[in-house]
Every structure is written in structure tokens, then in C-alpha cells.
C-alpha positions in Angstrom: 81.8 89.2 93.4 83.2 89.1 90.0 85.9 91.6 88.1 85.8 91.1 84.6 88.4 91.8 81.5 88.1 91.2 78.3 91.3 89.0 77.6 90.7 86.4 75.0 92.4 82.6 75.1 95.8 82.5 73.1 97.6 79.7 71.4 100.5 78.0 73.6 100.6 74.8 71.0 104.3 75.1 71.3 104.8 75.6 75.3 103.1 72.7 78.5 100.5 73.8 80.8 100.3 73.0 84.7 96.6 72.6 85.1 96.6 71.0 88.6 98.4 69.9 91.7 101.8 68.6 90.3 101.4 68.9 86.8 99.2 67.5 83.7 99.7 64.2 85.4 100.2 64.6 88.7 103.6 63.4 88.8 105.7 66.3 89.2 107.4 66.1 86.1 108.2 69.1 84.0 108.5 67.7 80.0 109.1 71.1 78.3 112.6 71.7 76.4 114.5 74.4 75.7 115.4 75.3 79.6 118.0 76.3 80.8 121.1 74.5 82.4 122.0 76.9 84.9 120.4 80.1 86.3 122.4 83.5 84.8 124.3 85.2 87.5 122.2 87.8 88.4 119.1 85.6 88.1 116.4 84.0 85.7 114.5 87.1 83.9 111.6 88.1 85.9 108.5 88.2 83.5 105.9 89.9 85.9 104.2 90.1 89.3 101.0 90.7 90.8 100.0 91.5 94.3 98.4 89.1 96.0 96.8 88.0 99.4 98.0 85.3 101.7 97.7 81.7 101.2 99.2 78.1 100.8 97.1 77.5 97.6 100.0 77.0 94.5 99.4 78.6 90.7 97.9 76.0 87.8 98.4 77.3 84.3 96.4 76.6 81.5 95.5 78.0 78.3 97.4 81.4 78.7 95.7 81.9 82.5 97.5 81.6 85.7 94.7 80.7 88.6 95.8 80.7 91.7 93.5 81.6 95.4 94.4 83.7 98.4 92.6 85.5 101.2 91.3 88.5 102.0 91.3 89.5 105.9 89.7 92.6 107.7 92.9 94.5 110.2 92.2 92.3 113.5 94.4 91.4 116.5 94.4 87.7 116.1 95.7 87.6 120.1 92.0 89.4 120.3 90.3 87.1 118.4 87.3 84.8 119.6 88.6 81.1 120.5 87.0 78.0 119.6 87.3 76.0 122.3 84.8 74.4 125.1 86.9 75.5 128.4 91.0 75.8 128.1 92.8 76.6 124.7 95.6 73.8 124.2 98.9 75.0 125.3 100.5 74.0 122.0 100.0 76.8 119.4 99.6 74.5 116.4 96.3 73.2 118.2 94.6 76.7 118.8 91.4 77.2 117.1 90.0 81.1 116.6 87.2 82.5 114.6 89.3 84.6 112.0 86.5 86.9 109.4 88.0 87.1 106.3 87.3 86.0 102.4 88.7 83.8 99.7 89.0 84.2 96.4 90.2 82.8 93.2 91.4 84.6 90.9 92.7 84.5 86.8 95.3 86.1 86.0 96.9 86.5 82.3 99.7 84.7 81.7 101.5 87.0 79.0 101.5 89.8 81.8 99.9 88.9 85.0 97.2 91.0 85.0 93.9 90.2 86.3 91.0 88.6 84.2 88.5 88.4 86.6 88.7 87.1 90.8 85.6 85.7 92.5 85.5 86.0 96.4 83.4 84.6 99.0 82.8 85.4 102.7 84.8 82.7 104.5 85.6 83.1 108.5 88.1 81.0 109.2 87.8 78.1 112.1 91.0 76.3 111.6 94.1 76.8 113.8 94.8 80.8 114.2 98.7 80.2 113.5 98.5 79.1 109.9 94.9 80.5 108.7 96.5 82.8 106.5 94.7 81.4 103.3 93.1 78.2 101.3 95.6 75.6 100.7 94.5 73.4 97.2 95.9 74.4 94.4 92.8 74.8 91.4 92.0 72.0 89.2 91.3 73.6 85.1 89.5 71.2 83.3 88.6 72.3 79.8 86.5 75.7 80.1 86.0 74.8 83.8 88.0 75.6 87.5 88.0 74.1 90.4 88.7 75.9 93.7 88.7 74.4 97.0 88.5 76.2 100.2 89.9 75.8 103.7 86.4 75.4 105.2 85.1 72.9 102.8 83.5 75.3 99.9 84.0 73.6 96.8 83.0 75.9 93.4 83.1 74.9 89.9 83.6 78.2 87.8 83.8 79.5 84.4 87.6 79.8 83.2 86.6 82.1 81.0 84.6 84.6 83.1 84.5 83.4 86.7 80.7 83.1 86.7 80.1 80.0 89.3 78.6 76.8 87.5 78.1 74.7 90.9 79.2 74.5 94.1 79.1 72.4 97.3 79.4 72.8 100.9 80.7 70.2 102.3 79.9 71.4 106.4 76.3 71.4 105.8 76.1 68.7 102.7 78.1 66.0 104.3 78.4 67.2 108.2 82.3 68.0 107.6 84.2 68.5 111.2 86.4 71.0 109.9 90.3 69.4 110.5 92.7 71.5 112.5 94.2 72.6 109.3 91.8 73.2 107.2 90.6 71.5 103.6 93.6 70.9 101.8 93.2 68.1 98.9 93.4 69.1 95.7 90.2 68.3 93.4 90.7 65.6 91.4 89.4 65.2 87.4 88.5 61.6 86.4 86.5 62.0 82.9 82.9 62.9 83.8 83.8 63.0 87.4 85.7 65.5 89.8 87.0 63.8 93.1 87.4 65.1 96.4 88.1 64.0 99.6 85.2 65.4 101.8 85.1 63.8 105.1 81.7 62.4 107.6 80.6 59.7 108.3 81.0 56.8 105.0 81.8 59.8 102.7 85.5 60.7 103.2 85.8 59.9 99.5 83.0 61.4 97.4 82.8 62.0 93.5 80.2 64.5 91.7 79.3 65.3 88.3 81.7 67.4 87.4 79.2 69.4 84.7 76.9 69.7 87.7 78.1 68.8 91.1 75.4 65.9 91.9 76.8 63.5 94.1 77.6 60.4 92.1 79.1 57.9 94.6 80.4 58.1 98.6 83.0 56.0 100.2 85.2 55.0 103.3 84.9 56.7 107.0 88.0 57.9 108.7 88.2 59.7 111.6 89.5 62.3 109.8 89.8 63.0 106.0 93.2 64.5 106.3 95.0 66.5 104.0 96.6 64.3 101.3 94.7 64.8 97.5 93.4 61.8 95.8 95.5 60.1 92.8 94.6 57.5 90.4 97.7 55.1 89.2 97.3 51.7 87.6 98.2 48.8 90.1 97.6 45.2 89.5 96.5 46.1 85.8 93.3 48.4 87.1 92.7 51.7 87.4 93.0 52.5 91.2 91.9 55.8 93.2 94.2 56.1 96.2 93.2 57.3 99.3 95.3 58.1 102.2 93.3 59.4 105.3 94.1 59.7 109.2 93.2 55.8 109.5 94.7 53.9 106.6 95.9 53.5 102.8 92.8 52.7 100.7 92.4 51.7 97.0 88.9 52.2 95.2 87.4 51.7 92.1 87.0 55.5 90.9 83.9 54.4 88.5 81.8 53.4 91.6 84.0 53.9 95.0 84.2 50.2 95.7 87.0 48.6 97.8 89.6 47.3 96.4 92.2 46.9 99.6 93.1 48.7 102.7 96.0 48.9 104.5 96.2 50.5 108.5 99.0 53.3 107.8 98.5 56.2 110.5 99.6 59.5 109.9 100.6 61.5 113.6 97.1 63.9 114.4 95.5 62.7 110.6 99.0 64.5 108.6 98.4 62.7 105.9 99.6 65.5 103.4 101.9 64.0 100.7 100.3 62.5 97.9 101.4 58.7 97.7 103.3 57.7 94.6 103.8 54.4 92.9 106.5 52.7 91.0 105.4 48.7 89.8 102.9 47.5 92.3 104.7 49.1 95.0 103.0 52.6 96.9 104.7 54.7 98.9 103.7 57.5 101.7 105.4 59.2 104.3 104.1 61.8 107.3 104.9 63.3 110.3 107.2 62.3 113.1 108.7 59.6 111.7 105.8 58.1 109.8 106.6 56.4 106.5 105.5 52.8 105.0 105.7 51.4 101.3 102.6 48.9 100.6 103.1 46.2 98.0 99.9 45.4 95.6 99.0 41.8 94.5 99.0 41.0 90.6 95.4 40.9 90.6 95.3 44.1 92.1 92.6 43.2 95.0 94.6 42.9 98.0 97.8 44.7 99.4 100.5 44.2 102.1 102.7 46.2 104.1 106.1 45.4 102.9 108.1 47.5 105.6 107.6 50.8 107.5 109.8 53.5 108.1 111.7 54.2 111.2 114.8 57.0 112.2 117.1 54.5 109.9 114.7 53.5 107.3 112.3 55.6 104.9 111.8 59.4 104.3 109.2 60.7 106.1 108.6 63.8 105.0 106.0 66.1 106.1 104.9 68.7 103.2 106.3 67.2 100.4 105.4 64.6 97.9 107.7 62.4 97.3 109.4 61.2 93.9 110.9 58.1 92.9 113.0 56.7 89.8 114.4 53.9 89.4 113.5 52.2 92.8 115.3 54.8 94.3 112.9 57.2 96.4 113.9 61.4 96.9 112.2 63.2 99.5 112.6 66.0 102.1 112.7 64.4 105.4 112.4 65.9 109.2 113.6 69.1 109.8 114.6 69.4 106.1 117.0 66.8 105.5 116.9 66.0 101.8 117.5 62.0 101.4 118.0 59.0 98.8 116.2 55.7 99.8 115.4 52.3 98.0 111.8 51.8 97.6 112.1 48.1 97.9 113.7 48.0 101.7 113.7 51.8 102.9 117.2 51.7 103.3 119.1 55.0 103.0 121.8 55.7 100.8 122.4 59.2 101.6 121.3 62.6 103.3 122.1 66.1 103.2 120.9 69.6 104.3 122.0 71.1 101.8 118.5 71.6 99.7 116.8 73.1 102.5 119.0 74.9 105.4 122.6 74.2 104.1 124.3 72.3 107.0 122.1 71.6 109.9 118.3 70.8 110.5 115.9 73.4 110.9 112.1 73.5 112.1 109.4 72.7 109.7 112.3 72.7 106.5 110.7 71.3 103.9 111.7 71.3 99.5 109.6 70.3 97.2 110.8 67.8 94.0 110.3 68.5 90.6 111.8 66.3 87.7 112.8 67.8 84.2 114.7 65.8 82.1 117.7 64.3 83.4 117.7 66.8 86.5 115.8 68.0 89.0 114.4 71.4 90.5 113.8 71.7 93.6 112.7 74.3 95.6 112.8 75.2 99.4 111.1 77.5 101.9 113.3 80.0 101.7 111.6 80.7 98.0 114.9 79.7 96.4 114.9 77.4 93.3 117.6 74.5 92.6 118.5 72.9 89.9 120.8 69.6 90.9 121.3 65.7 89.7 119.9 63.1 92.2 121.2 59.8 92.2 122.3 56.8 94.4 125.5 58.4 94.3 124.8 61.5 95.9 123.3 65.0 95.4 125.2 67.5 93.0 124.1 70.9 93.1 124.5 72.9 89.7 122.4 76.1 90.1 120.7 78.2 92.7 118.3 81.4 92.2 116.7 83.2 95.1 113.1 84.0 93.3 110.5 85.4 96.1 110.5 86.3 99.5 109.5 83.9 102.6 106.1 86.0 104.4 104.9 83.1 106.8 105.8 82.9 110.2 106.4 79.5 111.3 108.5 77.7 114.4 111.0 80.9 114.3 111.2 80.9 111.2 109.8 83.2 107.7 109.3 81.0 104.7 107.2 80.1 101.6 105.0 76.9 101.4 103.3 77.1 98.3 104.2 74.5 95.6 105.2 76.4 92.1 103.9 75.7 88.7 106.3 75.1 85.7 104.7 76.0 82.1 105.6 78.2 79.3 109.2 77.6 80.1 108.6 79.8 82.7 108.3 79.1 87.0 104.9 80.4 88.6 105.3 80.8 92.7 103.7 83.0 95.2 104.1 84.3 98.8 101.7 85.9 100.9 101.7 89.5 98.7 102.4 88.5 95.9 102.9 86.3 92.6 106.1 86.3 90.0 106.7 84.5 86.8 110.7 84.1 86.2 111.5 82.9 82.7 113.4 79.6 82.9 114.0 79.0 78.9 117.4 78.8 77.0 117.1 82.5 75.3 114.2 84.8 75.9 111.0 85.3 74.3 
């Protein structure tokens, strides 16, 4: 189903988009100017909202549109719902599969005002774990006059930006014999010139790329027991263009013209958690997971093989669940386990400090989590509790200059109500949704 508006394209020559996951470049850094250096007292100046459905999936802004996907459900008892498995349920809740009916959609929004453009939905019952199907978890890939959507049950679309009319699209249960992970499709879609790439799953194509003009298949790679979570990245190691892939099984480098091997090293993510996108400094990679897991890999000169140079333990390493993490200088920042923000050193995984004060304030908390975004010579960071910091990270310490509180936490998780969706920064202005809605705050020096 499509709603249409007639909103033309304007000109933001003067102001950065966020057209994917993490920015222009994936890299979760913010290079506009002419921000502010601390929040007013009352708050930054809310722009607009727009209601919205549920979902994990974060905002990408391009080209004066704001695309973003949530989820449409019918009123249903979920404790009524039919469960999906062949004799007892698990008796952990974050392991209990239930057929949820429902839809996704994605939908385009204006960026001067918020209002919708056009949505497209799809019918999409959900088969993932009942306690966080509340909504599609990739964040849309904008390419030129194209989006990029990616559902939590493996429907990949390639739409018009313009109108929402569907170009292409994929299945990737019935085209590659996807096993559905407990939680869901989550990598983002990746751009790479001609070629989007995804991380699918099946057997020798848990790495596939298509055409992204018309979604043939162009090249399949790697098998994994699972595909997990984490979105592919391309960085240049050992003076080639590498794809990155971090699945339940290992740390994988391809060739992203024709999925060849380059080097593989065993890193295992606890039950295929691989969600954090790994990120490089030098020839060194880093990646961190649940309970405890963490490693930094160390690539040759030639850039065809690759050794662990230490993994991460309760004294060494950040390992950090829902959060990428981001390093300067050698020096790695991350949200660790039960949302303990901490400073390590890439090259040994020492730490040099912790605190809680990011995330919960003085003590840990279940499922805490902050994501990391640079701008200039500070950081934003912002936590679960849909609050937005702005601080300076260093081997020294953390120093806190400004806090905002900017939505409301909907999502019920381990006791707890928060917010889990990664915000967009563009138009010196913060994007960031919860489960009803979406709000743009305006972040620049003096308004406009």
C-alpha cells in the first residue's frame, strides 16, 4: 500500500545528511558545525513529531526526507498467542518464539515538518522471539533516488525515494532457505557502487551481494551457523578494500567485488550476538558481544591473513552488547555490561577507566546500553533512557558537559522501559524515535 504527497526534493547544500546506519560513512561521526556547546536549560528546540509504530529500526536522512520503519500490529494477547515451538517453550523468555500477525512499513517523512510523503507496508507475521517483536530493526540505506528497507523476517525492498513505488525485492526465507534467527534480521544493507550488500544467511550464502538497480544475485559467500545480527562494513586493511563480516562462527574479510576470502579468524559471539559493527584503526579490528565476549584481530601488511592479538575478559576489553564501538587514538570507548561506559587501549585491551554515569548514573543496570557518536572535539552520546549527552572522552576520564532528556523509553525490557533505536544527526538537528512516535530537536548554535 502506498500514500502519496506531493513534496518535492529541497536544497540542503549547506547542512550533512545521515543516509544510513551510522552516518555517510559509517563511522559515527557527525562533521556538521555550527552546534551547539551545551543544551539550553529548558531543552534543545523541538522541531516536530510524528506518530509512529513500534520498532528498533533508527531514522536515515537524506535529501530533505527522514525514512525510518516501524510496525503495525492487530489488538492480540501475546500470552494468547500461537507458540513456535516442537514440545516445551524454553523457560527463558528471551528464547520464546510466537506467531505475532502484524505489518511493516517504511515510511518518508519530510524533513522541514515531519509530515508524511508516502509509507509502504507489507503483511509480515512475526516468528521471532515474542518479547522484543515489537518492530524491524535495520535502519534504511538511501542511495541516490533509491531506499533500502530491511525486515525482521528477511524481506528485503528496494523502493523509490521519491514515491515509494517498489523497484525490487528479495525474500530471503524462500530465495536462500533463511532460518529466521531468534531476533530477527537486523543488518543494515550495505551500498558498495553497483552493489547492495546484505548479510542473508543458508547454507554458503551468509554474505550475498545483488545488483542494486535490480536485485540479481551477483555473488554468495561464507556459511555460519547463523548470520547474526552485526551489518557488513568495508574499511581498507593491508592496503585493499576489505568487506567485514562478523557472524555467529568467526571474523571474516572478503573481497566485496567477488566475495572471495581474504582471512578468517574463530571469534564467537554468546547464542550468534554478533550485533556491533566491528571498527578498525591501522590494521587492527575490533568487536565486542555478549557476556563477556570481545577480541581485537591484527591484519598482515599484505592484507591476506589476520591473527588474534588478545581477547577480552572481565579485566580486559569492552564487550558491549548493542553498541558499536568507537576508537581514537588507540584508545577504544564503548558501553560495556550492564551499561558501564569504559576507556580501553586497542593495542592490549587494558582498561583505563569506567563509569556508569552515561547510562544509569551510579550502579549497573540490566540490558543498559549508550550509543557513541563523535562531533568535533566531543562526543554525544545517548542512552536508553532517550536522554542525549554531550561529554569529552579521553584517557583521562569522562567529563560530562550537557544532558537533555528528548523522548520517552516505550519498550519493556528486564524490568526496565527504554529506547533502543540509534538516532540520526543531519541538518544540525537529532532524529530519534520510540515506539509512538518520532521527534526532531534542533541542535544548532541559533535557530533556523
Amino acid at each position: 500500500m502506498i500514500v502519496l504527497t506531493c513534496v518535492g526534493f529541497p536544497s540542503t547544500s549547506q547542512s550533512d545528511d545521515w543516509p544510513q546506519w551510522l552516518g555517510t560513512n559509517r563511522d559515527a561521526v557527525w562533521s556538521e558545525e555550527g552546534i551547539l556547546e551545551q543544551f539550553p536549560e529548558e531543552g534543545p528546540r523541538l522541531r516536530w513529531k510524528t506518530k509512529l509504530g513500534a520498532g528498533y529500526s533508527g531514522p536515515a536522512v537524506a535529501k530533505g526526507r527522514v525514512f525510518v520503519m516501524d510496525r503495525l500490529m492487530p489488538a492480540l494477547d501475546p500470552a494468547k498467542a500461537r507458540l513456535l515451538h516442537d514440545g516445551p517453550p524454553p523457560r527463558n523468555v528471551n528464547f520464546i518464539r510466537k506467531l505475532l500477525p502484524g505489518s511493516e512499513r517504511l515510511i518518508c517523512l519530510s524533513e522541514s515538518d515531519g509530515k508524511m510523503i508516502w509509507a509502504h507496508e507489507w503483511d509480515c507475521p512475526y516468528t521471532t522471539v515474542a518479547a522484543y517483536a515489537i518492530g524491524p530493526r535495520a535502519t534504511p540505506t538511501v542511495d541516490g533516488d533509491r531506499v533500502f528497507a530491511l525486515g525482521a523476517e528477511g524481506n528485503l525492498l528496494c523502493l523509490s525515494a521519491k514515491n515509494g513505488s517498489v523497484i525490487w525485492m528479495r525474500d530471503f526465507k524462500k530465495d536462500y532457505g533463511l532460518k529466521i534467527p531468534e531476533w530477527g534480521t537486523a543488518a543494515h544493507p550495505l551500498v558498495d557502487g553497483s552493489r547492495l550488500i546484505c548479510i542473508v544467511g543458508g547454507d554458503g550464502s551468509t554474505c550475498v551481494a545483488f545488483d542494486k538497480a535490480t536485485g540479481r544475485e551477483l555473488w554468495r559467500a561464507l556459511s555460519a551457523k547463523q548470520p547474526g545480527y552485526c551489518p557488513p562494513i568495508i574499511r581498507h586493511l593491508g592496503g585493499k578494500r576489505q568487506l567485514l563480516v562478523w557472524h555467529s562462527d568467526a571474523l571474516e574479510a572478503l573481497n566485496p567485488e567477488n566475495g572471495k576470502l581474504y582471512w578468517s579468524v574463530e571469534i564467537k559471539p554468546t547464542y550468534g550476538m554478533s550485533i556491533g559493527q566491528p571498527v578498525v584503526e591501522g590494521n587492527r579490528v575490533y568487536v565486542m558481544g555478549f557476556n563477556r565476549v570481545s577480541a581485537c584481530v591484527e591484519v598482515s601488511k599484505d592484507g591476506q591473513s589476520a591473527k588474534l592479538l588478545w581477547k577480552g575478559n572481565t579485566r580486559r576489553g569492552i564487550a558491549g552488547v548493542h553498541n558499536t564501538a568507537f576508537i581514537q587514538d588507540g584508545l577504544i570507548y564503548a558501553c560495556g555490561p550492564n551499561g558501564k561506559y569504559s576507556c580501553a587501549r586497542l593495542d592490549s585491551g587494558e582498561k583505563l577507566w569506567s563509569t556508569f554515569s552515561p547510562s544509569e548514573g551510579e550502579r549497573p543496570s540490566s540490558w543498559a546500553n549508550v550509543f557513541t557518536i563523535k562531533q568535533g572535539n566531543r562526543y554525544f552520546l545517548s542512552n536508553d533512557y532517550g536522554e542525549l549527552i554531550i561529554a569529552k572522552l579521553s584517557s583521562a576520564g569522562y567529563r560530562e558537559i550537557s544532558r537533555a532528556k528528548l523522548i520517552d523509553p516505550t519498550h519493556q525490557v528486564g524490568g526496565r522501559t527504554l529506547v533502543w533505536s540509534h538516532p540520526a544527526f543531519a541538518n544540525r538537528s537529532v532524529y530519534l524515535r520510540n515506539d509512538r512516535e518520532i521527534r526532531c530537536y534542533s541542535l544548532a548554535k541559533s535557530p533556523f
